[in-house]
VEXDRENGU-801635 format. One record per residue (C-alpha): x, y, z. Coordinates in steps of 0.25 Angstrom, whole numbers, plus 5000, padded with zeros to 4 digits. Each point is the difference from the previous one (the first is absolute). Last residue first. Example, Ala and Ser with C-alpha at 12.3 -4.5 7.8 and 13.67 -1.06 7.14 Angstrom:
<kollos>
5055 4996 5029
4994 4986 5002
</kollos>
This chain:
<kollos>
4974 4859 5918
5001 4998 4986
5000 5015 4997
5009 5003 5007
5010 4988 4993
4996 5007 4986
5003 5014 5005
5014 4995 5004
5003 4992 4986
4995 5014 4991
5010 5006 5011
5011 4992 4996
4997 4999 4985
5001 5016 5001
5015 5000 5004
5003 4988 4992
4994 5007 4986
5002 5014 5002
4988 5008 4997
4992 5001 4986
4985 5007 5003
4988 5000 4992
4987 5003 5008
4986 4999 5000
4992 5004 5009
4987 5002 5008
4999 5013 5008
5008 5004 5013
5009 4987 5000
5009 5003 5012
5017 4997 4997
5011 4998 5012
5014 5006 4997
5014 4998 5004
5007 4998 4986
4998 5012 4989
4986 5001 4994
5002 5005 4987
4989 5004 4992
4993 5004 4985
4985 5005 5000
4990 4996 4990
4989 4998 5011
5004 5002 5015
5011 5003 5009
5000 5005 5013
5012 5004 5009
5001 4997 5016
5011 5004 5011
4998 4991 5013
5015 5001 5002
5002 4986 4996
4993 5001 4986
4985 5001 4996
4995 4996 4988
4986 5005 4994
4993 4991 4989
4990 5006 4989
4993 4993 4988
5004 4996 4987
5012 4999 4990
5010 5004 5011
5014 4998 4994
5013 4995 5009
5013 5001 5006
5002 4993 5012
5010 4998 5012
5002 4990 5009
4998 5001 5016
4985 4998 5001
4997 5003 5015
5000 4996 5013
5011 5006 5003
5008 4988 4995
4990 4991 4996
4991 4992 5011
4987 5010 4996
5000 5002 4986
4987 4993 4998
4995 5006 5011
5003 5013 4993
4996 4997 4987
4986 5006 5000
4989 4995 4987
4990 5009 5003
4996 5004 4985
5003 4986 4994
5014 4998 4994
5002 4994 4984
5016 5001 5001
5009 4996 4988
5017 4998 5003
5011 5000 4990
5011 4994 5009
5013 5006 5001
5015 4993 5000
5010 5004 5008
5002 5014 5009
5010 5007 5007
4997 5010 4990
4984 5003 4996
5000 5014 5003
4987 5007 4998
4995 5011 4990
5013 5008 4998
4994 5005 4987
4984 4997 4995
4997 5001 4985
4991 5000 4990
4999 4995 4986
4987 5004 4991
4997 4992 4989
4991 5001 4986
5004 5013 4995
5012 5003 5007
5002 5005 5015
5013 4999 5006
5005 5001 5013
4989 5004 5007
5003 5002 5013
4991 4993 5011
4990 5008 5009
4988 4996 4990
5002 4986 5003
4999 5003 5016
5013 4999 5007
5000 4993 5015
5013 4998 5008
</kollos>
């Protein structure tokens, strides 16, 4: 689920501040803590080897985050793909893999032990 900033209710504009909001953007139950997470990502950058050794071979914990810069393209299990970019809000549920179109930069906060695992999986990838 992508929103751009312009696509989120206003709901309330004073001089000085304006509050918008998103409804039903996710669902966090089943879940413990969250992680605040920031991601600087070359243009390129591709997770699917990285993913590769997860179930489906693909990032199985959800995200809900803020694109300050660039563009990045996911592609869940059924080969379906959504784009964000620049100012836009999104949820990625589980079973995704992530391309970096154009350099960016990222703020996301995702389950805490789920998302450690994968952090921990891409880590020992990249080792090897």
């Amino acid at each position: 689920m992508r929103v751009a900033k312009d696509n989120v209710d206003v709901r309330m504009e004073i001089p000085g501040a304006v509050i918008r909001q998103r409804m039903d953007f996710g669902d966090a139950s089943g879940f413990d803590k969250l992680s605040g997470e920031y991601f600087t990502l070359a243009a390129g950058v591709d997770t699917t080897p990285l993913f590769q050794g997860l179930e489906g071979d693909l990032c199985q914990c959800p995200h809900w985050g803020f694109v300050l810069r660039g563009q990045l393209t996911t592609t869940d299990a059924k080969g379906a793909q959504e784009t964000v970019k620049t100012n836009d809000l999104f949820y990625w549920p589980p079973g995704h893999n992530v391309k970096v179109e154009a350099d960016a930069e990222i703020v996301m906060f995702s389950p805490q032990r789920e998302h450690s695992q994968v952090i921990a999986h891409m880590i020992e990838k990249v080792k090897r």
